[in-house]
C-alpha positions as CSV (number, residue, x, y, z in Angstrom):
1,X,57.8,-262.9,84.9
2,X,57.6,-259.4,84.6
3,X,56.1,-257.0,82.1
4,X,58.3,-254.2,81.0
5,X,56.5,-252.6,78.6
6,X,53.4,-252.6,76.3
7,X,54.0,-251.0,72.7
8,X,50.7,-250.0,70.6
9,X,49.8,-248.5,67.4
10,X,46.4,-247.5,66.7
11,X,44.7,-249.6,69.0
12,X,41.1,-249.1,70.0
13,X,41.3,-245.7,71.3
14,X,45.0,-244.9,71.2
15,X,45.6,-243.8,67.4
16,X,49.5,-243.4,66.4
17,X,52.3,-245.2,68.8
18,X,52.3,-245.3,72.2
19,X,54.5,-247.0,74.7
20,X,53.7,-247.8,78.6
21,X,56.3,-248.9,80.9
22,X,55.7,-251.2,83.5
23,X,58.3,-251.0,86.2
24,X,59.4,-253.1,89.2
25,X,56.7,-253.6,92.1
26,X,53.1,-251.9,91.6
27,X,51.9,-249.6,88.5
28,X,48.7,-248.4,88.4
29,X,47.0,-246.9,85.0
30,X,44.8,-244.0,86.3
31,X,42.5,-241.1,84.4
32,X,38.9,-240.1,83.9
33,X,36.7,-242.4,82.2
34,X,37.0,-242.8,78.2
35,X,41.1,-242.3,79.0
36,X,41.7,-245.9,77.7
37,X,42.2,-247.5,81.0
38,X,40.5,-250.7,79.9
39,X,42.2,-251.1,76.7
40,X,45.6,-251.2,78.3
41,X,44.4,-254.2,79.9
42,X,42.6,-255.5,76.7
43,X,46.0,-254.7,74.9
44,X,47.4,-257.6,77.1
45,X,44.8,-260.1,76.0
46,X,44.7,-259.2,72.8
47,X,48.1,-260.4,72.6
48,X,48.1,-263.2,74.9
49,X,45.4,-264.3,73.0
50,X,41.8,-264.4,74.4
51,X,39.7,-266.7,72.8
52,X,36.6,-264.1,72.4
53,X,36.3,-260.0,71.2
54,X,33.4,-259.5,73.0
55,X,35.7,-259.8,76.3
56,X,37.8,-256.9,75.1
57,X,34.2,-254.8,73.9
58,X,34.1,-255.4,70.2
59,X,32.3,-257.5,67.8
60,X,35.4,-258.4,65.6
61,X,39.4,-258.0,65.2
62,X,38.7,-255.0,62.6
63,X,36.5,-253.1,65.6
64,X,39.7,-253.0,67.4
65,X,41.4,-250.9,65.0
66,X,41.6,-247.0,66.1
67,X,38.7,-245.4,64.4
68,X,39.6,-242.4,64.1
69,X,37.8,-240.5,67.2
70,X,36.1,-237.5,66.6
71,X,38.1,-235.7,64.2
72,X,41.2,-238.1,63.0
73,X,41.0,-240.3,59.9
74,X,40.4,-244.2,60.4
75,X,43.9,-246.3,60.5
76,X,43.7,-249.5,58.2
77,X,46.1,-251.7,60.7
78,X,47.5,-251.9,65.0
79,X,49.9,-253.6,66.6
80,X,50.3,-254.8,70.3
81,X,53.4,-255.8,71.4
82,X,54.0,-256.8,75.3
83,X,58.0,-257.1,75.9
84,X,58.8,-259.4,79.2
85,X,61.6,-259.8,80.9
86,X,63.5,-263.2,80.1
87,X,66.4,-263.3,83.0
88,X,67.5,-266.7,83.7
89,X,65.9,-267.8,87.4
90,X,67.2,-270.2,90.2
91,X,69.1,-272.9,88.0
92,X,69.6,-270.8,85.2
93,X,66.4,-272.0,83.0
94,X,64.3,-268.7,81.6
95,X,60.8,-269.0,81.8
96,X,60.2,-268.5,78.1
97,X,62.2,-270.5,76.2
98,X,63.9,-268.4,74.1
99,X,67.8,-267.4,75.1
100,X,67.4,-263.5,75.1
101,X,66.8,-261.3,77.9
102,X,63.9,-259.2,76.8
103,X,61.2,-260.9,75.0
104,X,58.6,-259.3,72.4
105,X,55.0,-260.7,71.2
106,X,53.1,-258.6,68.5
107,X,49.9,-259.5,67.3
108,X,48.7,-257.2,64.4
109,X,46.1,-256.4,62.3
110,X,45.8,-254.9,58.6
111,X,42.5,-254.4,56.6
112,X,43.0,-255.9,53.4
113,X,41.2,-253.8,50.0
114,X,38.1,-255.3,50.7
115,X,38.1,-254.4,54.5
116,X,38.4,-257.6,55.4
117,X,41.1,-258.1,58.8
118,X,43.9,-259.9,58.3
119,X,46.0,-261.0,61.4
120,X,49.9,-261.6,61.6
121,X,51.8,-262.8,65.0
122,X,55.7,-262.2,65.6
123,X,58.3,-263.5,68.4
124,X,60.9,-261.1,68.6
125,X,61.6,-260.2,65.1
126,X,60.0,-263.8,63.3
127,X,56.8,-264.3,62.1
128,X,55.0,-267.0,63.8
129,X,51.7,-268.7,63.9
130,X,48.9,-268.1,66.3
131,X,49.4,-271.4,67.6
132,X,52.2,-271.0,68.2
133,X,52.4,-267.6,70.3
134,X,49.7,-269.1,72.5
135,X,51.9,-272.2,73.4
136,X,55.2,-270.2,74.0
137,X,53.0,-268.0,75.8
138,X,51.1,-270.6,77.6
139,X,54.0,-272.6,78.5
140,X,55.2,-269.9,80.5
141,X,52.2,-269.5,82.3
142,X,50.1,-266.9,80.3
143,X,47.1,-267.2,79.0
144,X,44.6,-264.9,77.4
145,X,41.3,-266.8,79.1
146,X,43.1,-267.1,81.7
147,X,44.1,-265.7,85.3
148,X,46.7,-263.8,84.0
149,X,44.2,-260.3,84.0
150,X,41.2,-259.5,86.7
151,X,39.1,-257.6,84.5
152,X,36.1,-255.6,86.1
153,X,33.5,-258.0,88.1
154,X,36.0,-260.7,88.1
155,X,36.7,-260.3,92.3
156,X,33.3,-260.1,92.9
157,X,32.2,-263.2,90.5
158,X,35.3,-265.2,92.0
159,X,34.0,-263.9,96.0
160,X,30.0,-265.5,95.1
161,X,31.3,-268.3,93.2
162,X,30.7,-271.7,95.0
163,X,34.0,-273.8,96.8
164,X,34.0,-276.3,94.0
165,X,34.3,-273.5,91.3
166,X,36.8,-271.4,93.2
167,X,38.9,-274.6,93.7
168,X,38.8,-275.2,89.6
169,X,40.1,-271.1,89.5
170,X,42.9,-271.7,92.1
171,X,43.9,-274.8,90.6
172,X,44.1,-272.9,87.2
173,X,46.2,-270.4,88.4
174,X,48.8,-272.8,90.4
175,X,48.5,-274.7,87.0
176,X,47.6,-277.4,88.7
177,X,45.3,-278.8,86.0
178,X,47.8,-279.1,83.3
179,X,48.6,-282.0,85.2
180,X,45.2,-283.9,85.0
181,X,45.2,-285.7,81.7
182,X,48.3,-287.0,83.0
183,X,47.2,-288.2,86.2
184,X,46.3,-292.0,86.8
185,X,42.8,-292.9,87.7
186,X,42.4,-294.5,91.2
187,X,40.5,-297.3,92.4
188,X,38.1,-296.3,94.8
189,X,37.8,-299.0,97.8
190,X,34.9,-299.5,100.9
191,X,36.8,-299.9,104.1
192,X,34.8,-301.7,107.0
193,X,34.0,-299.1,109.6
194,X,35.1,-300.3,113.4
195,X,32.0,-301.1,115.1
């Protein structure tokens, strides 16, 4: 499935709108530290919906909110939105299952009077629930917690961890364990050994 584009307003370091394209094949995000390299990738799992901040280097939803930088005035709301390409594959069945071509998620945030963050979630043009933007999402094989993103460290953690661990990761990502809870326990039996 294939990313065409992330669309953000006011997010963590990038205040007003800003669009990246993603095209076919290999794109690489490049510029000195503090550009906002990171928070491209922390864009995506904001909206894919990563279960923790602190992965994406903030204490809270409201911290992700562009702050102004040195000399601009705080914004009171953001937006991500990731737009993927929906084309029908072998068989004709879309990965997402909604019958459009190009496909938009927006998560958003708006500080209410009191400062308090207030979140809103959108498919396309309707207003959805969290829960459900993570199980569209999920069902098509993106998840914000998971292998979706290697994030800094990740190769090298993955390259110490031990066999049994980096079995569990493999089997995440060829979504192998969604099939466990449906799986049927087996009898375990002693054969005689040929003497």
């Amino acid at each position: 499935m294939h990313l065409l584009r992330i669309e953000v307003e006011n997010f963590k370091s990038f205040g007003g709108e800003i669009t990246i394209p993603f095209d076919e094949g290999f794109t690489a995000i490049t510029g000195p530290n503090g550009s906002g390299k990171s928070n491209s990738g922390d864009a995506i799992q904001f909206v894919l919906g990563t279960r923790s901040t602190k992965v994406m280097r903030a204490d809270n939803v409201a911290d992700l909110i562009f702050n102004g930088g040195k000399r601009g005035k705080p914004a009171r709301h953001m937006s991500v939105t990731l737009v993927f390409a929906n084309t029908p594959e072998l068989g004709g069945r879309r990965r997402l299952r909604i019958d459009e071509e190009e496909v938009s998620f927006t998560r958003a945030v708006r500080l209410n009077r009191k400062n308090q963050p207030i979140s809103s979630y959108r498919i396309g043009e309707r207003n959805v629930t969290a829960t459900e933007m993570r199980r569209t999402l999920s069902e098509a094989g993106l998840q914000g917690d998971g292998y979706n993103i290697v994030l800094q460290g990740d190769v090298t953690t993955q390259a110490k961890m031990t066999d049994w661990k980096r079995r569990g990761v493999l089997e995440d990502v060829a979504r192998v364990t969604a099939y466990d809870s449906e799986t049927v326990s087996y009898t375990h039996l002693t054969l005689p050994t040929n003497r």
